[in-house]
C-alpha positions as CSV (number, residue, x, y, z in Angstrom):
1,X,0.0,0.0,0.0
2,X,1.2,3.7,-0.9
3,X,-0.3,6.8,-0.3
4,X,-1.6,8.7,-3.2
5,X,-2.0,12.9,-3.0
6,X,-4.0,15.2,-5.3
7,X,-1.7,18.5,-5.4
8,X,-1.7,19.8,-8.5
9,X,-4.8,22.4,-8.4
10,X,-4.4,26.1,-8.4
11,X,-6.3,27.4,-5.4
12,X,-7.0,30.7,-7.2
13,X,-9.1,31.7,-4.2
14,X,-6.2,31.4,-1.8
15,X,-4.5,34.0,-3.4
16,X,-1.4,35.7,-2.4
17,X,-0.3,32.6,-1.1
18,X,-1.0,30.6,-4.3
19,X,0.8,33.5,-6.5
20,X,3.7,31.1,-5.8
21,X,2.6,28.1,-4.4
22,X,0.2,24.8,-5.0
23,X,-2.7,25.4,-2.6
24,X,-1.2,22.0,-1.1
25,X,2.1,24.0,-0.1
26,X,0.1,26.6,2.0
27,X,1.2,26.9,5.6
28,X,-1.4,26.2,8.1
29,X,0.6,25.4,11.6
30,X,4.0,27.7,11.3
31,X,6.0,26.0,8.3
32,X,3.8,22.9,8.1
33,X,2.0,23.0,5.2
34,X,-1.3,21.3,4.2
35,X,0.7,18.2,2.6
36,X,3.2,17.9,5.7
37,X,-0.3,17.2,7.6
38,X,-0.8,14.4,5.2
39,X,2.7,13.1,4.5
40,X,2.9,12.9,7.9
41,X,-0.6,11.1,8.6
42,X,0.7,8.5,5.8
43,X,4.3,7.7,8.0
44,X,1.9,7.1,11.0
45,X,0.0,4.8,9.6
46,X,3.1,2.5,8.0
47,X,3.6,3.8,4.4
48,X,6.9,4.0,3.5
49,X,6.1,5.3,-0.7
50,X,3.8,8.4,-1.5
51,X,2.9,9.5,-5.0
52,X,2.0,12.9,-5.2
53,X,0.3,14.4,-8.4
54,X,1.7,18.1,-9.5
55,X,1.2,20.6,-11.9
56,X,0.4,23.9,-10.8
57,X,3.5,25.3,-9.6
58,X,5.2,22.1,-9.4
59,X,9.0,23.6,-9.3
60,X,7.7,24.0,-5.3
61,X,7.1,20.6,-4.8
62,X,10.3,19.1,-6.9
63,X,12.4,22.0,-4.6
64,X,11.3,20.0,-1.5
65,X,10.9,16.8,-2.7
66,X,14.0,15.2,-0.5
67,X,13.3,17.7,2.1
68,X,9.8,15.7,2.8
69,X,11.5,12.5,2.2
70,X,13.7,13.0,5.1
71,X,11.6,14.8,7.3
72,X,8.8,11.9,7.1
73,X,11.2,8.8,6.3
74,X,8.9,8.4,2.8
75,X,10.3,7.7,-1.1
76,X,8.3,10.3,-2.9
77,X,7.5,10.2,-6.9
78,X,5.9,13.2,-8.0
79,X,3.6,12.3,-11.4
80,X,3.1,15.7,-13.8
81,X,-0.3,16.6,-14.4
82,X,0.1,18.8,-17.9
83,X,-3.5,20.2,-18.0
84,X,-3.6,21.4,-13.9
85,X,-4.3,24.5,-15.0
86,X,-6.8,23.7,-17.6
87,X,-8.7,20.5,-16.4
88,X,-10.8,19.9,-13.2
89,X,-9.4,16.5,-11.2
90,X,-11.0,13.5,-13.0
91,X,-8.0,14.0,-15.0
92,X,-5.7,14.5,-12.1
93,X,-6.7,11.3,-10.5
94,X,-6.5,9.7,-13.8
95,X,-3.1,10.6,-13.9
96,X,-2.2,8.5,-10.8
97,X,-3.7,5.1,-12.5
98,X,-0.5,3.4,-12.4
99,X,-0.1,4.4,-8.9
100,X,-3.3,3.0,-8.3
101,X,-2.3,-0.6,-9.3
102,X,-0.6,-1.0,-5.3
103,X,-3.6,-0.5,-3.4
104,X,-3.7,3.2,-2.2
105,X,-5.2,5.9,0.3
106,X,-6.2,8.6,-1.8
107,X,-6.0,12.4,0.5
108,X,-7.1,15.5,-1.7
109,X,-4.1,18.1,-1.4
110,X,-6.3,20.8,0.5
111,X,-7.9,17.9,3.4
112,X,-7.1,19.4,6.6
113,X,-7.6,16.0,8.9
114,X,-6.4,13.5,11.5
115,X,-4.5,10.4,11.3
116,X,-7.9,9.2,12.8
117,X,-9.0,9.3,9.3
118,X,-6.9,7.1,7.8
119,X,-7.0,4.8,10.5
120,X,-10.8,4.6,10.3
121,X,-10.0,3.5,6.3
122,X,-7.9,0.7,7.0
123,X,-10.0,-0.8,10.2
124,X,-12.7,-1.1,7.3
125,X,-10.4,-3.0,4.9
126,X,-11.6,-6.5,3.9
127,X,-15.0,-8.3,3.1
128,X,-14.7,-7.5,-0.9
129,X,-14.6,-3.7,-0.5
130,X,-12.9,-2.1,-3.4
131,X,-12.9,1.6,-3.0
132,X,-14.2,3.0,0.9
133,X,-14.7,6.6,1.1
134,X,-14.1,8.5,4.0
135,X,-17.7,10.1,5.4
136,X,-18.5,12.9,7.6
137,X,-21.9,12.3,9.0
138,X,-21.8,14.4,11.7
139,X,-21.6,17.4,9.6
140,X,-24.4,19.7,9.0
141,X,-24.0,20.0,5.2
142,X,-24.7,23.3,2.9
143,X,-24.4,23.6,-1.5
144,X,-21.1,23.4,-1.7
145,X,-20.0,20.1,-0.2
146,X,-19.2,16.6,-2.2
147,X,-22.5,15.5,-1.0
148,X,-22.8,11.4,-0.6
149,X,-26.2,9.1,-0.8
150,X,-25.5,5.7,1.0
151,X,-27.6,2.5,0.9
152,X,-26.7,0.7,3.9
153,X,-27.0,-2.7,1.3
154,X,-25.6,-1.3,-2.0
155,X,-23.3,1.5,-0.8
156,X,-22.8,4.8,-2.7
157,X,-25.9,5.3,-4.8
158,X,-24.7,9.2,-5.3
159,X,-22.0,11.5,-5.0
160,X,-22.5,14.8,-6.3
161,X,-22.3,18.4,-4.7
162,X,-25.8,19.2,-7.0
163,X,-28.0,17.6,-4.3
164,X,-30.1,18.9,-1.8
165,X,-28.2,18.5,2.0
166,X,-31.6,17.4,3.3
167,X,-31.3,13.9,1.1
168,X,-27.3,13.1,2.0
169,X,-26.5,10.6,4.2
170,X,-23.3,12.5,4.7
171,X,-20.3,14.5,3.1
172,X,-17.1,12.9,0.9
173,X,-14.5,14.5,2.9
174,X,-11.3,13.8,0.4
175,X,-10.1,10.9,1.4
176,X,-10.6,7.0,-0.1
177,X,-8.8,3.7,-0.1
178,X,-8.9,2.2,-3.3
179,X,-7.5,-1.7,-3.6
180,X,-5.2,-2.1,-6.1
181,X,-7.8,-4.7,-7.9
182,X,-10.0,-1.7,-8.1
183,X,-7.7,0.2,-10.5
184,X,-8.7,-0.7,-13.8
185,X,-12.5,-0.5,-13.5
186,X,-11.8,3.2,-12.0
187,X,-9.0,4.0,-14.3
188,X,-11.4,3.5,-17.4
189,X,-14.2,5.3,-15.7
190,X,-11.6,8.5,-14.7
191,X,-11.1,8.3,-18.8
192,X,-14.6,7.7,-19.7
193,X,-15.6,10.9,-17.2
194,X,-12.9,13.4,-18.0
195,X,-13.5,13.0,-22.2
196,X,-17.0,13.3,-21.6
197,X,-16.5,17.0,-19.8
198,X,-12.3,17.8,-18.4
199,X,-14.0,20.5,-15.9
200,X,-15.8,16.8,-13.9
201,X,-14.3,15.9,-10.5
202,X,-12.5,12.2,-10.5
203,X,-16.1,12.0,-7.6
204,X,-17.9,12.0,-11.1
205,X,-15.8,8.9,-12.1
206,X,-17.0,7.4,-8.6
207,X,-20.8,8.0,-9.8
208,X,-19.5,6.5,-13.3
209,X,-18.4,3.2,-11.2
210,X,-21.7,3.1,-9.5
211,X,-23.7,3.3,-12.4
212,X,-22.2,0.6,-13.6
213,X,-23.0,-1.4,-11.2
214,X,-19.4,-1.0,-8.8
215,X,-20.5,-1.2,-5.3
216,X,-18.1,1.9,-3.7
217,X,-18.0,1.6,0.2
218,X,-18.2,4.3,3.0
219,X,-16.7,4.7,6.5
220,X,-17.8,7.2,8.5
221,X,-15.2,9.3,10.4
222,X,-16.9,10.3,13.4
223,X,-17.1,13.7,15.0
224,X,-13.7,14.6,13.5
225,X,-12.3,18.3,13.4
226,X,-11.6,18.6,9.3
227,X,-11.6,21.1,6.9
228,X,-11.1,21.4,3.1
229,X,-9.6,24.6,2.7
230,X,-10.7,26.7,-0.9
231,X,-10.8,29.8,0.2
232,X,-8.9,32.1,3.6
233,X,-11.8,31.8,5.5
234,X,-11.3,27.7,5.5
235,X,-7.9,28.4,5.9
236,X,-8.5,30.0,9.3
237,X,-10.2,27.1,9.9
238,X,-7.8,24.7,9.1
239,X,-4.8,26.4,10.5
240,X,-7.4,26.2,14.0
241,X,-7.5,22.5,13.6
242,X,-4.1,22.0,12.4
243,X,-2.7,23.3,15.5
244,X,-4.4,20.7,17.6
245,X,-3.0,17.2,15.9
């Protein structure tokens, strides 16, 4: 198992910071940045080989590359993503499919959240589950959340942030593990999502699986302290919760 990380987006909205950096290399405790929080959450777990997907300011990323490696004890291959700044992340994730192939925990590269997380992941491992998606179903949920409808039987039936809050069952927070025999099923629906429309998350190539008939698991997290940070007021937030872990 590696861990897999979604840093090649923009993060317009987190402007001055991201006039130089990914939104991933944004400091939220001091010098730790949001993927410190995660490369660090992977070495507590066990994983010893992370594969990070860049694009938008990559340079930053390749500058610290063996500075993370050292700090965290992890072998680190960054993976260029040449339309960052064009496509939305169904590509992105697509990008990683050969990463996939070793079994993986996926983390977005602006999920503020605790080792708790992917602890929770892992516990729920086994009995032919594929792909588990991390679930916060504590939260009270608004428009602009990855929204998720569960049947406790079938698993994901949707996952969509065009929902109304009052149906989900709970909110996607960013972070999945995906067995590795689960790679080429998702790989081709990545594709199949992102040539249909490049501006689709790789959450549409999730509801692509399902309507095919992949059961796609969920775990709920618990009354965790997480936040996905798109804009400063988030980053308040996470910076808050950062501080904490």
């Amino acid at each position: 198992m590696i861990g897999l990380v979604l840093a090649a987006g923009a993060g317009r909205r987190l402007r001055p910071y991201t006039d130089t950096l990914p939104k991933a290399l944004v400091p939220v405790d001091g010098d730790t940045t949001i993927l410190d929080l995660t490369l660090g959450n992977f070495a507590e777990i066990g994983l010893t080989e992370v594969a990070i997907i860049v694009g938008y300011k990559k340079e930053a990323v390749y500058e610290r590359k063996e500075a993370l490696e050292q700090k965290y004890g992890l072998k680190l291959t960054l993976i260029d993503n040449d339309k960052a700044e064009e496509w939305n992340n169904a590509y992105s994730l697509w990008c990683g499919r050969d990463a996939i192939k070793h079994t993986v925990i996926l983390a977005n590269g602006d999920t503020v959240h605790p080792v708790s997380v992917e602890k929770t992941l892992l516990a729920a491992q086994g009995g032919g589950k594929k792909i588990i998606l991390a679930l916060d179903t504590v939260k009270q949920l608004a428009d602009e959340e990855m929204k998720v409808v569960v049947d406790p039987e079938k698993g994901v039936q949707k996952i969509t942030k065009l929902m109304d809050p009052t149906e989900a069952t709970g909110e996607y927070i960013g972070v999945t593990l995906i067995e590795g025999e689960a790679a080429e099923e998702l790989g081709d629906a990545l594709k199949t999502t992102w040539e249909r429309d490049p501006d689709l998350y790789y959450e549409d190539g999730y509801q692509e699986l399902v309507n095919r008939g992949f059961k796609v698991d969920v775990a709920p997290i618990g009354d965790v302290k997480w936040v996905e940070i798109d804009n400063h007021d988030d980053l308040a937030k996470g910076r808050e919760i950062a501080c904490q872990y």
